[in-house]
C-alpha positions as CSV (number, residue, x, y, z in Angstrom):
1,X,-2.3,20.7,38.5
2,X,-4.0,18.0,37.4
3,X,-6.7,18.1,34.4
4,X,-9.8,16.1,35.1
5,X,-12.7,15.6,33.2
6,X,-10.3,14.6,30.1
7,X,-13.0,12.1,28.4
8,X,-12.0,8.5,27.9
9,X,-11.0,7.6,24.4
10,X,-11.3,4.5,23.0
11,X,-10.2,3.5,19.3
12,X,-11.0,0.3,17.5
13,X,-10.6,-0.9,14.2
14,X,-12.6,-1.6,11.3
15,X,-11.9,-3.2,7.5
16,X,-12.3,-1.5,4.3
17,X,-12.7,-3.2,1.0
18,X,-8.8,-1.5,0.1
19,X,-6.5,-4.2,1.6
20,X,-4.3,-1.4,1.9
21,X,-6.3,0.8,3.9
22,X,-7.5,0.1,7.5
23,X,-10.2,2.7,9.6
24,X,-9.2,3.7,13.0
25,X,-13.0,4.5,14.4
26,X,-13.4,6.9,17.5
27,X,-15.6,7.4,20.6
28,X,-15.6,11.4,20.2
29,X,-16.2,13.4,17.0
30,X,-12.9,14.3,15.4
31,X,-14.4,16.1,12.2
32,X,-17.8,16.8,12.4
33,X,-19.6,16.8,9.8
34,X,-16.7,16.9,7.4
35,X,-13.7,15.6,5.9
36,X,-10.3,15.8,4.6
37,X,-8.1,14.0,2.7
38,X,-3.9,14.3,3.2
39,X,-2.7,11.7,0.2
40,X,1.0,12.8,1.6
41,X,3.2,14.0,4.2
42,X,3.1,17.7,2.8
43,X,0.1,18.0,2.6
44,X,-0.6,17.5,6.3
45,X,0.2,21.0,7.2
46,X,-3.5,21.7,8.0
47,X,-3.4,18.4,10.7
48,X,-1.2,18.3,13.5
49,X,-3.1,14.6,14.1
50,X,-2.2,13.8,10.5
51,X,1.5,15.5,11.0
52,X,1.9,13.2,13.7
53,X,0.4,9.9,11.9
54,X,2.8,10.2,9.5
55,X,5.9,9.9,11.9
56,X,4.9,6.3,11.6
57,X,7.4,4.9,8.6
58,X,4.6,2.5,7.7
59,X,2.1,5.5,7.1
60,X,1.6,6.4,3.4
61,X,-1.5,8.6,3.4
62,X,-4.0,9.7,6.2
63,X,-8.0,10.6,5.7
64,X,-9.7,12.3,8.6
65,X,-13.6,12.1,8.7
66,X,-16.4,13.0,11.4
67,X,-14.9,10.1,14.0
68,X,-12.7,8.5,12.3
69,X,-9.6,8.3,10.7
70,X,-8.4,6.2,7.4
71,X,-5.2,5.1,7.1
72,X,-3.5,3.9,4.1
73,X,-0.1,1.6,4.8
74,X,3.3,1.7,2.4
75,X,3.5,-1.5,0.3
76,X,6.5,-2.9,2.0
77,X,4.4,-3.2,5.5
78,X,3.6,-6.9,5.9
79,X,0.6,-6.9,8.1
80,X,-2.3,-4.4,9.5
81,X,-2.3,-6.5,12.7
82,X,1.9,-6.1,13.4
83,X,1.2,-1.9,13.6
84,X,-2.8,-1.9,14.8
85,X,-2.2,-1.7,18.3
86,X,0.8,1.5,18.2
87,X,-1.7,3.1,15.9
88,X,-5.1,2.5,18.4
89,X,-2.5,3.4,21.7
90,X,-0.8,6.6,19.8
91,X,-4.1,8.3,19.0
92,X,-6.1,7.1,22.3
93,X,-3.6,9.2,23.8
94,X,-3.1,12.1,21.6
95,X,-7.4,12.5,21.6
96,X,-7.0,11.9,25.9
97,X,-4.8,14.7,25.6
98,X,-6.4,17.0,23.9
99,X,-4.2,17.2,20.5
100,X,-5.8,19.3,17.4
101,X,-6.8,16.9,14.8
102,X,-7.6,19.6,12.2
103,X,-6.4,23.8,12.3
104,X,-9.7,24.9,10.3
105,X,-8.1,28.3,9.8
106,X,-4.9,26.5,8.3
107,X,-7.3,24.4,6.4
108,X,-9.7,27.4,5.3
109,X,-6.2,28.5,3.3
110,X,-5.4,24.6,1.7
111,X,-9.3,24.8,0.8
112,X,-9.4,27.5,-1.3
113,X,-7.7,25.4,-4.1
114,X,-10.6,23.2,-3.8
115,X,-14.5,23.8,-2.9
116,X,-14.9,20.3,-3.1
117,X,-18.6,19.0,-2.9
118,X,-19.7,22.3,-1.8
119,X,-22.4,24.2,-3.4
120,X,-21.0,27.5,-4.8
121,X,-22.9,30.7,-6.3
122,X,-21.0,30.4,-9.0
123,X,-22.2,26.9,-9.8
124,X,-24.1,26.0,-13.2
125,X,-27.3,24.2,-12.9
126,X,-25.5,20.6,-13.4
127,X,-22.6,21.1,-11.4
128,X,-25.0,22.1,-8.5
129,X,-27.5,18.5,-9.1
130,X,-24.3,16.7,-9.1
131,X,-22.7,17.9,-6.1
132,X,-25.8,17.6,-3.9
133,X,-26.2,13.8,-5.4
134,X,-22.4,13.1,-4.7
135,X,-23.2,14.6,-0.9
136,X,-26.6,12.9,-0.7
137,X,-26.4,9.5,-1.9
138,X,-22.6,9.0,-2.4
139,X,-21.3,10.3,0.5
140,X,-23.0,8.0,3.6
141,X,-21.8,5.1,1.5
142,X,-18.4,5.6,0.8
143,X,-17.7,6.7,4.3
144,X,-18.9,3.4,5.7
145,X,-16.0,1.9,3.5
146,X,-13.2,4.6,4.9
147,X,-13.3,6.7,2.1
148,X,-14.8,9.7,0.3
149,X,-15.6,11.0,-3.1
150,X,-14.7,14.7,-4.0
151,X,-16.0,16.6,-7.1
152,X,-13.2,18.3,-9.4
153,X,-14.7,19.3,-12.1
154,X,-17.6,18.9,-14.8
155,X,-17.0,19.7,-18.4
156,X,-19.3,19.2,-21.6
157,X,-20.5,16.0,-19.9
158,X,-17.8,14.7,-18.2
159,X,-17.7,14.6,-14.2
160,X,-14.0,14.6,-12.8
161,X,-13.9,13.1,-9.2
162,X,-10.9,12.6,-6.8
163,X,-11.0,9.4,-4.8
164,X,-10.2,9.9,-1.1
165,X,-9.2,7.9,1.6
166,X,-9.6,4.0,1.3
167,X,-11.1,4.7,-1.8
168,X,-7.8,5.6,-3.6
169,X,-6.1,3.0,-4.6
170,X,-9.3,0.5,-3.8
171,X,-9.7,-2.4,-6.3
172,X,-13.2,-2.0,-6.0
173,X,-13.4,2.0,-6.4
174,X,-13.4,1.8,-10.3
175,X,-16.4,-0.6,-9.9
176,X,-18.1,2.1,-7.6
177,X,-18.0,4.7,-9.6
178,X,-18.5,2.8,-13.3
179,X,-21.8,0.6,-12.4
180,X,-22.5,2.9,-8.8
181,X,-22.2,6.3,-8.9
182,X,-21.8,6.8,-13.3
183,X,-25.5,5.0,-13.6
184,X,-27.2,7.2,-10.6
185,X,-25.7,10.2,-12.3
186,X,-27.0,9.0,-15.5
187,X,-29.9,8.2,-15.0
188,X,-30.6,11.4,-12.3
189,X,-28.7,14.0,-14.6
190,X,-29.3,13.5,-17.7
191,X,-26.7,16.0,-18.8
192,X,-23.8,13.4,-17.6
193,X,-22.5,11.2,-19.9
194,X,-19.6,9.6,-17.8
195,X,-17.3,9.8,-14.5
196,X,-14.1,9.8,-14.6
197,X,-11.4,9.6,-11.2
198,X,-8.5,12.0,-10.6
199,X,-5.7,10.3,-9.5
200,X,-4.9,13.2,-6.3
């Protein structure tokens, strides 16, 4: 029997300010709403899309957002443009076909470890202010770049973050979150004295 009605998937390509990284934009919502971040191979359990990314030898890390994905290449791979067009032809074809980009339930359990910008009840008054700014303000902008920014931790004044996607390993990502997102949280939350990054 044939399947009809399969929607048609097109993929193109857009630059990040990480020479390393390159976003793969979709016609179709991958990830509503959300994100995820797989910084290696074993942590793509949750993914079978990611799983199957990273078949590719030149694939070092993947980052799945609402429609699109972020790919970051190894060091040795000369060019985005020599591997562009396997990439756009393997996913137009595993979204045509209906593959599971994320298993929510198997990424519920990966999750637990990490609440990430999420509001919890258990959140103090500070942690709460920063995680809505981070979701607010720094969110729409990094993911226009590829990239997300996750809150780890907060501690006597100190914010811990953990750069995602194109923004790991950016150049310009210390930049960011120096003069960007320490001075909004500064000058917003008086309680924060400085941002630091998590290397994931």
């Amino acid at each position: 029997m044939v399947k009809t009605g399969n929607p048609v998937i097109s993929i193109y390509t857009e630059m990040t300010p990480n020479p390393e990284t390159m976003k793969f934009v979709a016609n179709k919502l991958l990830f509503p709403g959300k994100s995820v971040d797989f910084p290696d191979e074993s942590a793509a359990a949750p993914s079978p899309l990611a799983r199957e990314l990273f078949t590719f030898p030149f694939i070092k890390s993947v980052f799945i957002a609402s429609n699109f994905v972020t790919l970051t290449k190894t060091a040795d791979t000369e060019d985005w443009q020599d591997v562009i067009p396997t990439i756009k032809q393997f996913m137009k074809e595993y979204l045509e076909n209906g593959g599971v980009v994320v298993n929510e339930d198997d990424l519920a359990a990966h999750r637990k470890q990490n609440s990430g910008n999420t509001v919890s009840a258990d959140d103090d008054d500070v942690v709460k202010r920063i995680k809505e700014l981070l979701e607010n303000y720094v969110k729409p902008a990094v993911e226009m770049d590829g990239g997300a920014i996750q809150f780890k931790s907060y501690s006597e004044g100190v914010v811990n973050l953990a750069l995602q996607g194109s923004c790991s390993g950016c150049p310009s990502s210390m930049i960011t979150l120096k003069a960007g997102i320490e001075g909004m949280m500064k000058r917003m939350i008086p309680e924060v004295q400085e941002v630091v990054a998590d290397a994931e």
